[in-house]
Backbone as CSV, one residue per row, in Angstrom:
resi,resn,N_x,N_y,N_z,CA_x,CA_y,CA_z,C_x,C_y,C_z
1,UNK,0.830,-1.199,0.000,0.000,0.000,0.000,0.864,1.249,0.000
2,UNK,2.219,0.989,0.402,3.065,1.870,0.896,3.575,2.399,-0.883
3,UNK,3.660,1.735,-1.084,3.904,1.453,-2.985,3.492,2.424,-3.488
4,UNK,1.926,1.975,-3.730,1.018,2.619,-4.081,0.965,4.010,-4.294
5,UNK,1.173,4.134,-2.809,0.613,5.704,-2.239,2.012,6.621,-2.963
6,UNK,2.922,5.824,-2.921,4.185,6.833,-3.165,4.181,6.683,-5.028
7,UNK,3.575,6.079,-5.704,3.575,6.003,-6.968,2.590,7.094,-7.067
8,UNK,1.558,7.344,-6.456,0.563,8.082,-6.701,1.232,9.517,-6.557
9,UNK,1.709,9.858,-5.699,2.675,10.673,-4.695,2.981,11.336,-6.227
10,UNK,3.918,10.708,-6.861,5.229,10.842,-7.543,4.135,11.455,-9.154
11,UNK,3.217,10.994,-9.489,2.667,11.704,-10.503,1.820,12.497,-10.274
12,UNK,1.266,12.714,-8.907,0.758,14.110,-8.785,2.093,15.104,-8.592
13,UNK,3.086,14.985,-8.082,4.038,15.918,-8.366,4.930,16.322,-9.689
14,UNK,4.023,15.569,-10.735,4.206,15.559,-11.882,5.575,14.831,-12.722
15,UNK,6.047,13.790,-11.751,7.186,13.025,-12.451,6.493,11.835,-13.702
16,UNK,7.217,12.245,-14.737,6.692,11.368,-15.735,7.710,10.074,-16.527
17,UNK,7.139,9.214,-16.638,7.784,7.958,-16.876,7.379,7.610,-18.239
18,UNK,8.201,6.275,-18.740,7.575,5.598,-19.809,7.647,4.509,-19.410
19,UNK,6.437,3.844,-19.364,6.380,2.491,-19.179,5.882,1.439,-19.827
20,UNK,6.595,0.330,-19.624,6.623,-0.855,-20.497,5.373,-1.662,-20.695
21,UNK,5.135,-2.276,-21.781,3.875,-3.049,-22.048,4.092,-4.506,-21.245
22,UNK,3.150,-4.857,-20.903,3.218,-5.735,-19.937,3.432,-7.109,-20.503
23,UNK,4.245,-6.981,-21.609,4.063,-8.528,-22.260,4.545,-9.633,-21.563
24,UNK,4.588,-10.932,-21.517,4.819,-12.395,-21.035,6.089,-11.932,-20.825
25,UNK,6.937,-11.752,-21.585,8.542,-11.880,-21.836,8.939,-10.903,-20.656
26,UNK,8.146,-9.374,-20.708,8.808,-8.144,-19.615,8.377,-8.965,-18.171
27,UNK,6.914,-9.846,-18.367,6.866,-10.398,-16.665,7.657,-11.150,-16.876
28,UNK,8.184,-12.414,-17.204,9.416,-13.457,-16.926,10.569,-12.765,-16.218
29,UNK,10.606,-11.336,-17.342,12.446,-11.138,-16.875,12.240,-10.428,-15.241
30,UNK,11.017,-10.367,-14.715,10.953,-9.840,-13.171,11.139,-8.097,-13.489
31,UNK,11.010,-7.395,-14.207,11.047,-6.038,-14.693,9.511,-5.099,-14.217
32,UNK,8.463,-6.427,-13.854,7.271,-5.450,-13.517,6.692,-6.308,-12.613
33,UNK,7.870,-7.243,-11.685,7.159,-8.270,-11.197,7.485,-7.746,-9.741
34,UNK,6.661,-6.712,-9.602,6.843,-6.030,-7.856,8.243,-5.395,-7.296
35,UNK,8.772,-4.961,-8.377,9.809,-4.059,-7.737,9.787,-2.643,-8.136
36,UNK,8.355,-2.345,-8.686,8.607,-0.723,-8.442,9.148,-0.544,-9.606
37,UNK,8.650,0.889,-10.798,8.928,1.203,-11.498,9.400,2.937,-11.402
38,UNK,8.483,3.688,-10.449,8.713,4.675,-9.957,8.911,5.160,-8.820
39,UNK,9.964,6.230,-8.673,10.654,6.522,-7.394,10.680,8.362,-7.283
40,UNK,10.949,8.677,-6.749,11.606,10.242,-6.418,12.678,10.445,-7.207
41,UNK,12.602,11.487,-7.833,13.517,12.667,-8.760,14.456,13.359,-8.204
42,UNK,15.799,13.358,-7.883,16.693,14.375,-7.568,16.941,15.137,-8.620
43,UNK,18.001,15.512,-8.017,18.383,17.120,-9.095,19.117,16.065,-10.346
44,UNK,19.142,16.891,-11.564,19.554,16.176,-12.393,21.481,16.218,-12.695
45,UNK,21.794,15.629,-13.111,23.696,15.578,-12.649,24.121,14.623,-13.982
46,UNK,25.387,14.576,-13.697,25.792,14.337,-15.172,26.305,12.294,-15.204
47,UNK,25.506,11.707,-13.758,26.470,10.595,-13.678,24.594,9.750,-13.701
48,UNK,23.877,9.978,-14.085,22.752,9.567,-13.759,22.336,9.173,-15.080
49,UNK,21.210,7.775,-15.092,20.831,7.461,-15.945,19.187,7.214,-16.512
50,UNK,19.096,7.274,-17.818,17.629,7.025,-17.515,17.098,5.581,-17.494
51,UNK,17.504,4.857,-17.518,17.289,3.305,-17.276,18.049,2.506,-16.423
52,UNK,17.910,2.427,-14.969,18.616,2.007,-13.933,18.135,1.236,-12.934
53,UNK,18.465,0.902,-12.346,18.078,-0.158,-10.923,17.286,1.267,-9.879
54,UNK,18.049,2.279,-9.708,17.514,2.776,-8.832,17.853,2.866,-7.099
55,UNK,18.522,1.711,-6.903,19.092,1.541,-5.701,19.684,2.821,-4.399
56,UNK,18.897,3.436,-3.868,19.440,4.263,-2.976,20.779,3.997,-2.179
57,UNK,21.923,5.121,-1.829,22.796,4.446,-1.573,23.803,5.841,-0.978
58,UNK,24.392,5.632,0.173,25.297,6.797,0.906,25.877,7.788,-0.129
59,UNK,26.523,7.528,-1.114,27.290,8.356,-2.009,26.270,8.490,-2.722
60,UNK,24.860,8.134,-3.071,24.190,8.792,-4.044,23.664,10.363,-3.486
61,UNK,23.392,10.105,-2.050,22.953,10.994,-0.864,24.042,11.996,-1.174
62,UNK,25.311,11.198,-0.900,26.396,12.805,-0.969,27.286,12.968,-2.138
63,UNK,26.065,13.300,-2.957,26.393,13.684,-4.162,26.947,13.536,-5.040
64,UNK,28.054,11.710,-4.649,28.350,11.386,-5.498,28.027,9.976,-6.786
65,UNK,27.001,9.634,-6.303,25.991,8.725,-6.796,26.196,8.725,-8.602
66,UNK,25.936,7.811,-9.307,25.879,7.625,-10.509,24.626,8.112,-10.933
67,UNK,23.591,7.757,-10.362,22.357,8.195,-10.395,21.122,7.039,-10.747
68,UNK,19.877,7.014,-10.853,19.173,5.540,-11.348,17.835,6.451,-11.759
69,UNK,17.541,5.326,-12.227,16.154,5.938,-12.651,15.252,4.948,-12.638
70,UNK,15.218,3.683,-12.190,14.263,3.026,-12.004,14.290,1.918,-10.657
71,UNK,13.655,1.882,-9.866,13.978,1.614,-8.557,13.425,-0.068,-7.962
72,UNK,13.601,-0.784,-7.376,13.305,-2.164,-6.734,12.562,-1.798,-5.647
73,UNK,11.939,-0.856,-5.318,11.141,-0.603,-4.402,11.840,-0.045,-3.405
74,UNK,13.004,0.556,-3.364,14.024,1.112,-2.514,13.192,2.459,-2.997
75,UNK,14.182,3.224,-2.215,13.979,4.818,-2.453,14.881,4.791,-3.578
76,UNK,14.605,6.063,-4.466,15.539,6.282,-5.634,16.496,7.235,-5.535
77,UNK,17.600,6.705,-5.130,18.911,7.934,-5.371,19.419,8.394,-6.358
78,UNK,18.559,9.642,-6.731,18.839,10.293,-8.003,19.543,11.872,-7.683
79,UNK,20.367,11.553,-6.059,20.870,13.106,-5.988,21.583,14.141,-7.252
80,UNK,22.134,12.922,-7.703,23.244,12.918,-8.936,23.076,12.279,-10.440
81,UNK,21.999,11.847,-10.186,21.421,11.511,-11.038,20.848,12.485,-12.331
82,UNK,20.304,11.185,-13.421,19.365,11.864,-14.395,18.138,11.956,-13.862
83,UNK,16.496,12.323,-14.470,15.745,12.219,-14.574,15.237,10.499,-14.742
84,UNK,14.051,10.952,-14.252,13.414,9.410,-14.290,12.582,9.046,-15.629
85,UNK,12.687,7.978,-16.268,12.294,7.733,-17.529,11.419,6.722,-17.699
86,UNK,12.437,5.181,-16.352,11.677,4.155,-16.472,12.295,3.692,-18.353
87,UNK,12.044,2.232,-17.644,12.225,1.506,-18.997,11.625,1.391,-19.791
88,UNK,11.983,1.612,-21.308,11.422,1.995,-22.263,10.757,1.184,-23.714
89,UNK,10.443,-0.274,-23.745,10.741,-1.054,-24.149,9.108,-1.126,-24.909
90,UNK,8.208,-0.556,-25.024,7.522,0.533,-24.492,6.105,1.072,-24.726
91,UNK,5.793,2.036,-24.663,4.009,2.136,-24.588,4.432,2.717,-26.531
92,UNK,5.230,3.243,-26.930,5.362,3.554,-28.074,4.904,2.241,-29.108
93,UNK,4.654,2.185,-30.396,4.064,1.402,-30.790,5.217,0.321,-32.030
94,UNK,4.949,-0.749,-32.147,5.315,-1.588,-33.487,5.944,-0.971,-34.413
95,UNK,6.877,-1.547,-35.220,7.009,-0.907,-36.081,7.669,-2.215,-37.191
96,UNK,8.179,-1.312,-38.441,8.956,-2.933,-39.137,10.382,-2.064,-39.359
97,UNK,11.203,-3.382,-39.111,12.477,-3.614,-39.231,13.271,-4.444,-40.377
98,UNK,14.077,-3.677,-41.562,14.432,-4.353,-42.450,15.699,-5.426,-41.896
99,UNK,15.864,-5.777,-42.814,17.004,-6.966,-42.117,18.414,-6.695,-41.539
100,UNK,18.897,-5.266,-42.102,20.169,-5.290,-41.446,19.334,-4.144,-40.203
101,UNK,18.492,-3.987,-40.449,18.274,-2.755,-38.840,17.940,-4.324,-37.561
102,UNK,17.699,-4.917,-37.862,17.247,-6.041,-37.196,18.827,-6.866,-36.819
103,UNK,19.920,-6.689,-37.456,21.041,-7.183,-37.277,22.098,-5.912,-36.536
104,UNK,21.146,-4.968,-36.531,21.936,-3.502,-35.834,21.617,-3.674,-34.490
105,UNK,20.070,-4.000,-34.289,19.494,-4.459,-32.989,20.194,-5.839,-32.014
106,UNK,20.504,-6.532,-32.926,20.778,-8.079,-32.209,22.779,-7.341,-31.560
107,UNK,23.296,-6.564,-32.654,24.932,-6.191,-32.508,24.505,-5.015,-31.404
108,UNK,23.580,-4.050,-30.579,23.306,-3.815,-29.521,23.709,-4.396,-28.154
109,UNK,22.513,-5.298,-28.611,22.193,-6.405,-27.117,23.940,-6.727,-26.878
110,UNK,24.730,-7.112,-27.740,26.040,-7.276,-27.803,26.525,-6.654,-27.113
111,UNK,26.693,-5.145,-27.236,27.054,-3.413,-26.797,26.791,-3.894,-25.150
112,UNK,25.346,-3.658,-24.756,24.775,-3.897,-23.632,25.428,-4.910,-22.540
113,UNK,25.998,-5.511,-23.247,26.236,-6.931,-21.999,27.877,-6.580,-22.239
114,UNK,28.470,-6.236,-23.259,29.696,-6.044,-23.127,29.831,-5.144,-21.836
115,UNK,28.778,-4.333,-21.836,29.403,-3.268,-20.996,29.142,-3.254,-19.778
116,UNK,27.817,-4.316,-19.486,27.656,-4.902,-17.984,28.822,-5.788,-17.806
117,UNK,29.147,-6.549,-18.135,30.004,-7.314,-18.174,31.439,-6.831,-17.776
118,UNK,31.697,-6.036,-18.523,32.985,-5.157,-18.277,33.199,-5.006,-16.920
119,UNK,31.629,-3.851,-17.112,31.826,-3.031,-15.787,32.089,-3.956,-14.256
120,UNK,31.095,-4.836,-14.424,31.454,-5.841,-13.249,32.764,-6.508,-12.656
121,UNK,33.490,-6.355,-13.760,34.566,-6.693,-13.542,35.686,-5.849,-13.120
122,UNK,35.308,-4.778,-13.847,36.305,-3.789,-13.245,35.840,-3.338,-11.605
123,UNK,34.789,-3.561,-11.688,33.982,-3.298,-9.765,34.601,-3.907,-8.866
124,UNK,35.083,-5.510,-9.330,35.621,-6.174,-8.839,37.238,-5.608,-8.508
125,UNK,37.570,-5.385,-9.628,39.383,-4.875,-9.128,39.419,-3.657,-8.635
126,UNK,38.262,-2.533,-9.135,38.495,-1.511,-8.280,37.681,-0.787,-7.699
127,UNK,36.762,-1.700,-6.723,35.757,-0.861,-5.346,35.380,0.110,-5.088
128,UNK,36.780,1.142,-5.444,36.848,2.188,-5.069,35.966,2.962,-5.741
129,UNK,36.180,2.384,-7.598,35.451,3.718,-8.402,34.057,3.132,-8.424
130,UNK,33.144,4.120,-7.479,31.960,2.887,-7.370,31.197,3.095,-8.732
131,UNK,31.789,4.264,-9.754,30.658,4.168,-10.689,30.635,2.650,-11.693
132,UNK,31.287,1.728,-11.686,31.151,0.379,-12.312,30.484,0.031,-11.608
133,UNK,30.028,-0.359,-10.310,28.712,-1.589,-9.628,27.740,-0.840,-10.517
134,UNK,27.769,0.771,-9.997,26.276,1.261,-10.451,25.863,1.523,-11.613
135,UNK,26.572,1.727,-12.729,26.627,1.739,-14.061,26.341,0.295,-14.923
136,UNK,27.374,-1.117,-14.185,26.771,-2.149,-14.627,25.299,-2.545,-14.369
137,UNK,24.822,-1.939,-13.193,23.092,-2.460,-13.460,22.696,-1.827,-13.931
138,UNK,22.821,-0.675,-14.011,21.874,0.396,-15.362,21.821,-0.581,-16.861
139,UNK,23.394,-1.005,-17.014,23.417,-1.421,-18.492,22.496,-2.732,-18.107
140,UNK,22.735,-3.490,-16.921,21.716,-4.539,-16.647,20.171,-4.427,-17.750
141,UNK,19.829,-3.470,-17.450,18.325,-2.608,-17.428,18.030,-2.348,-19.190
142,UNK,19.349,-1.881,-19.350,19.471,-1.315,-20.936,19.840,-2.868,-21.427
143,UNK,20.006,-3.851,-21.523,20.609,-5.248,-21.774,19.017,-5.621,-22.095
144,UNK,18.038,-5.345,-20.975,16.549,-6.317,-20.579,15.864,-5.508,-21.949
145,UNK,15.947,-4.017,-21.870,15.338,-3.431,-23.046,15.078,-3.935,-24.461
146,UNK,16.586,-4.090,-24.586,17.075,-4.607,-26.050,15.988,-6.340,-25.925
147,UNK,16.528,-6.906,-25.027,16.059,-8.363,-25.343,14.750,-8.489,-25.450
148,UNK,13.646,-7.185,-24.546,12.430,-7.195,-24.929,12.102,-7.157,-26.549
149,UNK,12.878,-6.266,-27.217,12.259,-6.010,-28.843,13.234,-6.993,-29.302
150,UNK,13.988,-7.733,-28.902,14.359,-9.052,-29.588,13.362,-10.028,-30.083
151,UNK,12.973,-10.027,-28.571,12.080,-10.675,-28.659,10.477,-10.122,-29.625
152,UNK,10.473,-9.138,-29.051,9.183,-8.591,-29.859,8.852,-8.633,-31.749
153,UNK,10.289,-8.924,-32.149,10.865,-8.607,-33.451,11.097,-9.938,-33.774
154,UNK,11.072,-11.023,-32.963,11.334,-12.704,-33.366,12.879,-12.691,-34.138
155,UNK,13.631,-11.905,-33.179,15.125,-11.772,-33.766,15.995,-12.642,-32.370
156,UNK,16.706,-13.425,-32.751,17.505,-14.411,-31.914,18.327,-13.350,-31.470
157,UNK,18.205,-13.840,-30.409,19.649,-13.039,-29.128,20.576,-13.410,-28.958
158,UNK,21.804,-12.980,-29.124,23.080,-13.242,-29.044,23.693,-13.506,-28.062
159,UNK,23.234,-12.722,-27.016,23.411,-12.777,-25.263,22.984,-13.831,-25.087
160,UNK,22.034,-14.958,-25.407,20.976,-15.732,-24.896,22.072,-17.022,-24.230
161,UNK,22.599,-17.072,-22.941,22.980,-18.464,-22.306,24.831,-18.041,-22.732
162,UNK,24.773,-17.134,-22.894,26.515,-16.472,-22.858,26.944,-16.361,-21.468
163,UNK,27.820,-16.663,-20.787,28.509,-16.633,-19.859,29.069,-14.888,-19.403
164,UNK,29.399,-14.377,-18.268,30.368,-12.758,-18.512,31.215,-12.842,-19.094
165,UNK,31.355,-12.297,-19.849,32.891,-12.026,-20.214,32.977,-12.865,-22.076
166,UNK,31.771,-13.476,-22.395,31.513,-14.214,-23.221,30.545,-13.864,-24.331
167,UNK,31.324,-13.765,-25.936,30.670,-13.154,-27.014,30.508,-14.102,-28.411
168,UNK,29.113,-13.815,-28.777,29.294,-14.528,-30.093,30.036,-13.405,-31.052
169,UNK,30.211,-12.698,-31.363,31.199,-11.727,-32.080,31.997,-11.398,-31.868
170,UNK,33.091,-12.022,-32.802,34.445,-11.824,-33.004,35.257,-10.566,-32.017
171,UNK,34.599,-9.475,-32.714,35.526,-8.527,-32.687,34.273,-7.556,-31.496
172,UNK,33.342,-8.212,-30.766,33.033,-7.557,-29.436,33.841,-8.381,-28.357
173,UNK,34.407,-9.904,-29.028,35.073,-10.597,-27.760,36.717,-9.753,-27.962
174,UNK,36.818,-9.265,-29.041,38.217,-8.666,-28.965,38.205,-7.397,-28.299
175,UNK,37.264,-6.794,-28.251,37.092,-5.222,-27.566,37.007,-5.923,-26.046
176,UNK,36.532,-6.311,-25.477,36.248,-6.492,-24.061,37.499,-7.071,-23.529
177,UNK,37.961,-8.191,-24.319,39.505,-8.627,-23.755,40.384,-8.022,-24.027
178,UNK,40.643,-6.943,-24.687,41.812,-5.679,-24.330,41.032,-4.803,-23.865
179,UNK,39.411,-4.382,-23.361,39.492,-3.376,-22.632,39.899,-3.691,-20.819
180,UNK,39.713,-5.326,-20.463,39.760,-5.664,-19.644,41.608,-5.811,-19.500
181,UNK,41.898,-6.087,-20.336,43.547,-6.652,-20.083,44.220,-5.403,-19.757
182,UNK,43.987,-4.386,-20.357,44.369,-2.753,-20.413,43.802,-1.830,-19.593
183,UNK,42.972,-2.782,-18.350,42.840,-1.684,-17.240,43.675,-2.024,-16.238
184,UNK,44.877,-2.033,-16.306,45.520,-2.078,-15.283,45.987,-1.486,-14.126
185,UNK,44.984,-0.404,-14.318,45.199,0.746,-12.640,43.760,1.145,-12.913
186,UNK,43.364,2.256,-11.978,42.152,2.979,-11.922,41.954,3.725,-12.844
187,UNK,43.193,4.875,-13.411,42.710,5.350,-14.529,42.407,4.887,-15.864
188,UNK,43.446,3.931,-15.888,42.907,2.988,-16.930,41.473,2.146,-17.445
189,UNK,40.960,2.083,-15.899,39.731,1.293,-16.315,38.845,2.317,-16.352
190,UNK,38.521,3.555,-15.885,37.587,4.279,-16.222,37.968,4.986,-17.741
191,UNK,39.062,5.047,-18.289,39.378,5.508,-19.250,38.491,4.384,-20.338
192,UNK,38.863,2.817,-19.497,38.035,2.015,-20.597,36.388,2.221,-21.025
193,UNK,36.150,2.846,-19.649,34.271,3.268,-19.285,34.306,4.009,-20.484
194,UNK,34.949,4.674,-20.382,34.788,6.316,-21.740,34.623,5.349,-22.923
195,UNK,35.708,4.630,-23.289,35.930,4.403,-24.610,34.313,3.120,-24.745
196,UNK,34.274,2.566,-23.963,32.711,1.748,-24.000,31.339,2.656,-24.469
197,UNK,31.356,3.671,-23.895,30.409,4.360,-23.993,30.498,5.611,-25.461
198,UNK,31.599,5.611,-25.511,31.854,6.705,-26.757,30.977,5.292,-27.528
199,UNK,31.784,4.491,-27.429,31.469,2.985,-28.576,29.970,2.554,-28.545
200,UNK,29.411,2.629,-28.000,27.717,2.815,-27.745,27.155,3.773,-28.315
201,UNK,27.294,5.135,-27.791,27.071,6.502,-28.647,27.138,5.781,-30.001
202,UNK,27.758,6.015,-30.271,28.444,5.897,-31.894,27.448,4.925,-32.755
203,UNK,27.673,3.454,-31.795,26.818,2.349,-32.704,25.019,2.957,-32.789
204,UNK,24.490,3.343,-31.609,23.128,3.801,-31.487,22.621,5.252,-32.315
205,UNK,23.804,5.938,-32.700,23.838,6.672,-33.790,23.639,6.446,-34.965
206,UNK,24.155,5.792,-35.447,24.107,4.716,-36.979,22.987,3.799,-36.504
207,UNK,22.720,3.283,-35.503,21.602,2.333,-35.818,19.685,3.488,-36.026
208,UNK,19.897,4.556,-35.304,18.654,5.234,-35.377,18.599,6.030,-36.861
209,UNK,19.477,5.690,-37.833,19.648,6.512,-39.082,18.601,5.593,-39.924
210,UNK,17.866,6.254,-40.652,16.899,5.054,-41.329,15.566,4.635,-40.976
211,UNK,16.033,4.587,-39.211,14.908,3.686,-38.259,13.330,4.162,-38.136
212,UNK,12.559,3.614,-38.728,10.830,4.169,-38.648,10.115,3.733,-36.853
213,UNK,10.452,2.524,-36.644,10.012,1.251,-35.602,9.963,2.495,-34.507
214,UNK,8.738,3.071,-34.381,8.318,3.770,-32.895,9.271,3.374,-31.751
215,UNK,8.842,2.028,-31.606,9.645,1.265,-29.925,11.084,1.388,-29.888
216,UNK,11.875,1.173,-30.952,12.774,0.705,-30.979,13.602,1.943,-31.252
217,UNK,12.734,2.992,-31.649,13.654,4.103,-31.541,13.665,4.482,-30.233
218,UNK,12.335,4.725,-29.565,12.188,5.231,-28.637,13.766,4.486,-27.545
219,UNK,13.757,3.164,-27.620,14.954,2.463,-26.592,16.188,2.971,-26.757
220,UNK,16.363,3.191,-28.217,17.739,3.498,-28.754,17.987,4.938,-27.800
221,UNK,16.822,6.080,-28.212,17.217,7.277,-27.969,17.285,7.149,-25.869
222,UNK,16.656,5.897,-25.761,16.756,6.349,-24.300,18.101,5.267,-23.720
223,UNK,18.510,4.640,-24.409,20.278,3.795,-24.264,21.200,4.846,-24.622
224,UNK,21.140,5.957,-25.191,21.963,6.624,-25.966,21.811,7.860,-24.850
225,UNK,20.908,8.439,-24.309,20.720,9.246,-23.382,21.819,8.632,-21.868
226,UNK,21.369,7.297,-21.583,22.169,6.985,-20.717,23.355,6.596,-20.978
227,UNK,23.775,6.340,-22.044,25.636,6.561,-22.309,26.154,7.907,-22.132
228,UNK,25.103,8.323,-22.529,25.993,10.515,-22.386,26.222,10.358,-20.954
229,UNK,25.031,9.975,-20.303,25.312,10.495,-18.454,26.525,9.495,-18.039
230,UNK,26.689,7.960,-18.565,27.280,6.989,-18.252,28.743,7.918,-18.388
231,UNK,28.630,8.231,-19.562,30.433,8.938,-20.223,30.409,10.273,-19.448
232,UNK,29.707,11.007,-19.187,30.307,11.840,-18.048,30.877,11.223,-16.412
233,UNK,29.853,10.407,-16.109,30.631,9.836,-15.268,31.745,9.678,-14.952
234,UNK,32.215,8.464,-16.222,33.506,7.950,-16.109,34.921,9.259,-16.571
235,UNK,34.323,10.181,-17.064,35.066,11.388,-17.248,35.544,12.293,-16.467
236,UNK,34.892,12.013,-15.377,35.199,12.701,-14.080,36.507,12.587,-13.113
């Protein structure tokens, strides 16, 4: 009830979201299965994303938070954050996809897990820079997006039963094993954050050129929104 009241809360104070169609596939992945889609708005900051876990957290409080935008029923630490968007996968509508935009989509989902993946790992060697824990579940979030219109599009997933650290493409398993081999201090691995996220920018650029598909733009422009905040982050 407590839920409730604070969802209600949050759009009479006029915070606005986009939210996902409730298909079979978005309930499986646990995305609308009782953890809260909307939370409280902080000020907006340059380490914040619009598709995130949401997770409240001491350094989001003091200002140095990555930021989230979609919450597990925690409070949302968006001190530092972006705006709240909510996942986008989305109320926007169908569209058609020729065959290589459909092969731009599947080399995404790729993007996405490379960069959860990464990030987790670098969390692991270096604690310190907390923006990898919190950045890898955002991409978590942006990973679930993509696989929704995978799915929606009857396009096979590439991610599907891949291990971390593990790619069906050549030359995304060659980017991740020298971005990982080549972080060998702190600056190095956030330097790798940059170059991940420039590399996202870039691909979601070329993939929205062309693109008619309502949904699928709509995800792109909101994965591409959270690489800008992601790459300020790690720029810091």
């Amino acid at each position: 009830m407590r839920r409730k009241v604070a969802v209600i809360g949050g759009i009479a104070a006029g915070v606005t979201t986009l939210a996902l169609v409730a298909t079979p596939a978005i309930a499986s992945s646990g995305v609308l299965s009782g953890n809260g889609m909307f939370g409280r708005s902080g000020a907006a900051g340059p380490g914040g994303c619009p598709m995130s876990d949401g997770a409240t957290n001491d350094n989001a409080r003091a200002g140095t938070g990555a930021g989230y935008g979609m919450g597990n029923g925690a409070r949302m630490g968006q001190r530092q954050g972006g705006g709240m968007m909510g996942l986008a996968a989305s109320t926007a509508a169908k569209g058609t996809l020729t065959e290589s935009q459909k092969t731009a989509l599947a080399g995404v989902a790729q993007d996405e897990k490379l960069a959860r993946d990464l990030y987790l790992a670098l969390a692991a060697k270096y604690p310190n820079d907390v923006q990898f824990g919190r950045i890898a579940r955002a991409e978590l979030m942006h990973l679930t997006a993509v696989r929704t219109l995978l799915d929606r599009y009857g396009i096979a997933d590439p991610t599907k039963g891949q291990a971390a650290g593990v790619f069906t493409s050549v030359p995304v398993q060659k980017l991740y094993d020298t971005l990982l081999a080549g972080a060998t201090d702190s600056n190095k691995a956030l330097a790798a954050g940059v170059t991940v996220e420039k590399t996202d920018i870039a691909d979601i650029t070329k993939a929205l050129s062309g693109l008619t598909a309502p949904d699928v733009t709509q995800v792109y422009e909101n994965l591409r929104a959270g690489s800008e905040r992601h790459l300020a982050a790690f720029s810091r």
